[in-house]
C-alpha positions in Angstrom: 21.7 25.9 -10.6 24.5 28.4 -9.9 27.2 28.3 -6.8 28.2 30.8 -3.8 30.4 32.7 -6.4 29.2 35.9 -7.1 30.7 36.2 -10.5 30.2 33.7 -13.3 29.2 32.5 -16.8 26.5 30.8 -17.1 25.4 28.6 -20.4 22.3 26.2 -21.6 24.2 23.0 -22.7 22.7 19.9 -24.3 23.5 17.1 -22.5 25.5 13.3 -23.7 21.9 11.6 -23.3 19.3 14.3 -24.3 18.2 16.4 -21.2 18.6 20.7 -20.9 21.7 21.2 -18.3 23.1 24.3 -16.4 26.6 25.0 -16.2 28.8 27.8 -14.9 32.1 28.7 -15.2 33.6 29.7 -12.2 35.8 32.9 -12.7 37.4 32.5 -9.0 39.6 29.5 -9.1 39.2 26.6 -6.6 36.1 27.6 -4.8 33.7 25.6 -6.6 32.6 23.4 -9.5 29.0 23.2 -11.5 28.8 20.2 -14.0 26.3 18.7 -16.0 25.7 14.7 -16.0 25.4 12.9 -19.2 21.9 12.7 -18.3 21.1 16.2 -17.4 21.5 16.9 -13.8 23.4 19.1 -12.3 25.8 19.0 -9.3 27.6 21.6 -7.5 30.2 21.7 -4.6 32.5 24.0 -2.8 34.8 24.4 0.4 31.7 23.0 2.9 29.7 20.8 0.9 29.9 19.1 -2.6 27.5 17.6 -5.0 28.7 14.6 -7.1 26.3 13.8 -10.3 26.5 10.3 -11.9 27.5 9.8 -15.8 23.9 10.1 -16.8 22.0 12.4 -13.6 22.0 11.0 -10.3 22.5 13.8 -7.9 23.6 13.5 -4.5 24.5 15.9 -1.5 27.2 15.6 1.2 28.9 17.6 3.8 30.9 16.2 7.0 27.2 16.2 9.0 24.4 15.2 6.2 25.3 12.5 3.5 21.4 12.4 2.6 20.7 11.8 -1.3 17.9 14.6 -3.1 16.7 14.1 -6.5 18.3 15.8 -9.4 16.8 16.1 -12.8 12.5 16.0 -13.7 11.4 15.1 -16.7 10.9 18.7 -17.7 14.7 18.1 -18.3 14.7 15.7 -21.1 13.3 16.6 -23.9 14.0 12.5 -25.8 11.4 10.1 -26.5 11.4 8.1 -23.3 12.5 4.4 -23.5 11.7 1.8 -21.1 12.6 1.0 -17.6 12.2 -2.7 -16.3 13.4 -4.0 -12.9 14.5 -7.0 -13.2 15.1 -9.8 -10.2 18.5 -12.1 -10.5 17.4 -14.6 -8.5 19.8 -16.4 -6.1 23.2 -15.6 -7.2 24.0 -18.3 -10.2 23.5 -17.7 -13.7 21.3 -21.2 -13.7 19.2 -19.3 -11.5 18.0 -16.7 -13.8 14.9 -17.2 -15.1 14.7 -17.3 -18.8 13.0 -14.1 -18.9 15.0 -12.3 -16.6 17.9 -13.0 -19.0 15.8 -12.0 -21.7 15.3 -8.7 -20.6 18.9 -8.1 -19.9 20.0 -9.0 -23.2 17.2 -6.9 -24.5 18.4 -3.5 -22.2 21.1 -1.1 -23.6 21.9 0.2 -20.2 22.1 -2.4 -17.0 22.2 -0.4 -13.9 22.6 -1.9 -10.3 24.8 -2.8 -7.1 28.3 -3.5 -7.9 28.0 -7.3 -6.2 24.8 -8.4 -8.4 26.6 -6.6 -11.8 29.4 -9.3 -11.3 26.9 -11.8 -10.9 25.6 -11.5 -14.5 26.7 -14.1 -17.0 29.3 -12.5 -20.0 26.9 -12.9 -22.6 24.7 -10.0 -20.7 27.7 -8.0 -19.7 29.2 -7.6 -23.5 26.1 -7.4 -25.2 24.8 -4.3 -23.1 25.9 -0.4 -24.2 26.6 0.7 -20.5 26.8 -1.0 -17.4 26.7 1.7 -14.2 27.0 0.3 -10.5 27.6 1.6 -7.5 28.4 0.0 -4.0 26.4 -0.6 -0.9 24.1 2.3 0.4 23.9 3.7 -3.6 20.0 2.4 -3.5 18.5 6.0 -4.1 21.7 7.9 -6.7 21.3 4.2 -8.8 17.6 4.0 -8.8 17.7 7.8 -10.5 20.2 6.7 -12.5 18.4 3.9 -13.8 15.2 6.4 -14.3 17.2 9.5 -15.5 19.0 7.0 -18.7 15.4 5.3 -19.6 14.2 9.6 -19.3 16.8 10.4 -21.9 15.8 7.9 -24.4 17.3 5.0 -23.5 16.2 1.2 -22.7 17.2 0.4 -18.9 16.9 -2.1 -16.7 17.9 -2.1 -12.8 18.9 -4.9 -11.3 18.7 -6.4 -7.7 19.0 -10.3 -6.6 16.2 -11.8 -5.7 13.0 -10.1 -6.7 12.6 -6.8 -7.1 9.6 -7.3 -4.7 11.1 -8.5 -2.2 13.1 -5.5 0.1 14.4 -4.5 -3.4 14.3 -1.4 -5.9 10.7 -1.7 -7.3 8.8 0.6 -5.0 11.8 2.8 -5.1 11.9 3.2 -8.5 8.0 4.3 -8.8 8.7 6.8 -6.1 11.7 8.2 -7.8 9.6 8.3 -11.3 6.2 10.3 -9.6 8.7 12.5 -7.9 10.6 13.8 -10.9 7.0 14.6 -12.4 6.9 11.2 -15.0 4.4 8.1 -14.6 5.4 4.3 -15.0 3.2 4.3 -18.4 5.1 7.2 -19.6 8.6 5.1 -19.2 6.9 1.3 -19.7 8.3 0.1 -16.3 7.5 -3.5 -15.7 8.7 -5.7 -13.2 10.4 -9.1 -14.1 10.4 -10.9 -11.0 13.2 -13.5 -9.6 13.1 -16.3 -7.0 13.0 -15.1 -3.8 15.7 -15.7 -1.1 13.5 -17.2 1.1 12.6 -19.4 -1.7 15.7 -20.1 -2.7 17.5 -20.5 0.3 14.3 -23.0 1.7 15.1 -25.0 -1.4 18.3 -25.7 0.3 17.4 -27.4 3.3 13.7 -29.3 2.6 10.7 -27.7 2.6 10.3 -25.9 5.4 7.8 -22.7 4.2 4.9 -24.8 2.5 2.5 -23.9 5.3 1.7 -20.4 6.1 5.1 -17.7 6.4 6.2 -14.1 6.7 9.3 -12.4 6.1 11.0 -10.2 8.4 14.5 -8.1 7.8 16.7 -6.9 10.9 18.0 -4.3 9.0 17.0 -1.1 10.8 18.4 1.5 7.9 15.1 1.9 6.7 12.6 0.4 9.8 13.5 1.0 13.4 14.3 -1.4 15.6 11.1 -0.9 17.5 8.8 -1.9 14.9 10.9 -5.2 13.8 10.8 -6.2 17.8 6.9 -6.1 17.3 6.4 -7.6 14.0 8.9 -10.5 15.2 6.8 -10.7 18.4 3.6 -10.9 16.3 4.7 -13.6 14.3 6.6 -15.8 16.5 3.9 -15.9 18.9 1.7 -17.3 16.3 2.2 -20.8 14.0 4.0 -18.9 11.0 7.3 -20.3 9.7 9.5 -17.2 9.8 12.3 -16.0 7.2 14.5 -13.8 8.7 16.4 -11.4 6.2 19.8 -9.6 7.0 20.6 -11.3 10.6 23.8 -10.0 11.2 26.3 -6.9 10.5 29.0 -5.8 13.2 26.7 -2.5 13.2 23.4 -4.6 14.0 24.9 -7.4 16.8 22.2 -5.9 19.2 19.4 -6.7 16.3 20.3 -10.3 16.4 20.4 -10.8 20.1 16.7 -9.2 20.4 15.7 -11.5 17.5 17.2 -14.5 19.2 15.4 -13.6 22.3 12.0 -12.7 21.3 11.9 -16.2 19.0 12.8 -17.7 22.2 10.0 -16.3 24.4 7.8 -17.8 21.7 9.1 -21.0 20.5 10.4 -24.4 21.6 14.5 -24.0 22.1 14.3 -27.6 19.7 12.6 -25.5 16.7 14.3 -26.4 13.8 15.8 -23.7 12.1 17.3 -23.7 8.4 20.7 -21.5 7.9 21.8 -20.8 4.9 24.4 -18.5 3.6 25.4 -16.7 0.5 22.8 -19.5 -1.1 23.9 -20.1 -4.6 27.7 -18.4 -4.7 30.7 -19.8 -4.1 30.8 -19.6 -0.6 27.5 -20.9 0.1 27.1 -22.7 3.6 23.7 -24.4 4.7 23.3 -26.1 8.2 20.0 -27.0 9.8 20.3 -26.0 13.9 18.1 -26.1 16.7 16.9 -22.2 17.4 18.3 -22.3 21.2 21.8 -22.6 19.2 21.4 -19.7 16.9 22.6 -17.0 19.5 26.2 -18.3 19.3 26.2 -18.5 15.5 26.1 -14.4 15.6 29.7 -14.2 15.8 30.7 -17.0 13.2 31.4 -16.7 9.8 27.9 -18.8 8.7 25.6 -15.7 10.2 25.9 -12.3 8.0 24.0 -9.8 5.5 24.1 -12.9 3.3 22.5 -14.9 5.1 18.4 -16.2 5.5 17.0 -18.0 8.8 14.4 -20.2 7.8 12.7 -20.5 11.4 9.9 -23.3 11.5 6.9 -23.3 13.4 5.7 -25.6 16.2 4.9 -28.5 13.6 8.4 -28.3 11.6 10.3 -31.4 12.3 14.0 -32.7 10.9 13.7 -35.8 8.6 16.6 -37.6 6.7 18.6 -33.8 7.3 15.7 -32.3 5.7 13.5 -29.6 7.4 9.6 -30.0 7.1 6.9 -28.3 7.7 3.9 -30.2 7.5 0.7 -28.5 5.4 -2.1 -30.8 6.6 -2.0 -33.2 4.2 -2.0 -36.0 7.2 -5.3 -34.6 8.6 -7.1 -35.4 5.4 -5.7 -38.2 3.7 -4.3 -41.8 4.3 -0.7 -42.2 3.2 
């Protein structure tokens, strides 16, 4: 790709990891950059707009109005052997709660790629025995998920990490997108899926066992769904007999998202519905109370409701016992005990 400059030098490199990369030398000073990522892709940026490319090929685009990510390399780029890609779910937050396999695969990967909170959550022996760790903070899902694809394009074995499962409003699907968008397939780069428990699983561990009957999961986040369609799919379910797990409750930006949630479970269910709180399950500043739903408006401003934090919201049947949320399946219909 070549810059605004009329006049440069332009040369075919071979890139750190494997792929074909662009470069130009600018021979007016100051007025722009081209580089080439370890990976292959290219970036560019001048005096309105600038184009930042990862250590091995995540491309992304910014000026002071669009901050919008566009993929970089294809796989017409690399010209290695693929290796593997494998997402790969942490689970709560603790090293204990890793499943054997999960840690497995990490120790297996020469590259771990993921969000800068869940790479500190990885126990040492995964940390020192990998070749490259690459993170990136919140809002990095798309430049990390190329990342991730653009290393396992160039030869190498990659896995990308999330907590929880990658299933479960994690990097999975994402991943598959990025791959048929850059012109590879899944087979072509081995991608498998090692799945983690699940925060709503987790976090119901906490206080009893409030999801063994039927259950849906909802997120507030409105990044990536707007607010309309969460209203209707929280009215849909709350107006039926569904225990509901309620993902990202609270951020300063989304205070409005939690009222409305608040509200609409309201309209639906008994102000006594038990409701299971748990926060930061499994870290060291986990806090887990069990509150009636007709007191969960005023926890939107405490430090127990955040982005951290899953609402396990019983049904009609769910019932407190010995401090322990449950949610009857129907054994008591069928059987004497």
């Amino acid at each position: 790709m070549s810059t605004d400059n009329t006049t440069d030098a332009s040369t075919e490199t071979e890139s750190k990891c494997g792929a074909r990369a662009s470069s130009s030398t600018e021979t007016t000073p100051d007025t722009g950059d081209d580089t080439a990522s370890k990976c292959g892709a290219s970036s560019s940026s001048d005096s309105s707009s600038s184009s930042s490319s990862s250590s091995c090929g995540a491309s992304s685009s910014s000026d002071s109005s669009d901050d919008e990510e566009e993929v970089g390399a294809t796989v017409d780029d690399f010209d290695a052997e693929p290796g593997q890609l494998i997402a790969v779910g942490l689970g709560p937050g603790q090293p204990e709660g890793m499943t054997a396999r999960a840690r497995s695969a990490l120790l297996d990967a020469e590259h771990i790629v993921g969000y800068t909170t869940y790479v500190e959550l990885l126990p040492d022996e995964v940390t020192e025995g990998a070749d490259d760790i690459y993170n990136t903070p919140m809002c990095g899902e798309v430049s990390r998920t190329e990342e991730a694809i653009d290393r396992a394009l160039a030869g190498n074995d990659v896995a990308i990490i999330g907590s929880g499962d990658p299933n479960v409003y994690a990097l999975a699907g994402l991943a598959l997108e990025i791959i048929e968008s850059k012109g590879a397939t899944a087979t072509m780069l081995d991608f498998d899926v090692v799945p983690g428990v699940p925060a709503a699983q987790s976090c119901a561990a906490r206080v009893g066992a409030p999801l063994v009957n039927d259950t849906v999961s909802i997120s507030l986040s409105d990044h990536l769904t707007d607010m309309p369609t969460i209203e209707s799919r929280l009215h849909a379910a709350a107006k039926e007999g569904f225990t509901i797990t309620i993902y990202n409750p609270w951020s300063r930006k989304r205070r409005d998202n939690y009222e409305k949630c608040c509200e609409i479970l309201l309209e639906h269910r008994d102000p006594e519905t038990p409701v299971g709180v748990v926060h930061a399950a499994g870290r060291e500043d986990e806090q887990v109370e069990i509150v009636e739903l007709g007191e969960l408006p005023e926890l939107g401003e405490t430090d127990l409701v955040d982005m951290t934090t899953t609402l396990l919201v019983g049904n009609e049947d769910t019932y407190v016992w010995d401090d322990r949320m449950v949610t009857p399946r129907g054994y008591e219909t069928k059987y004497d005990y």
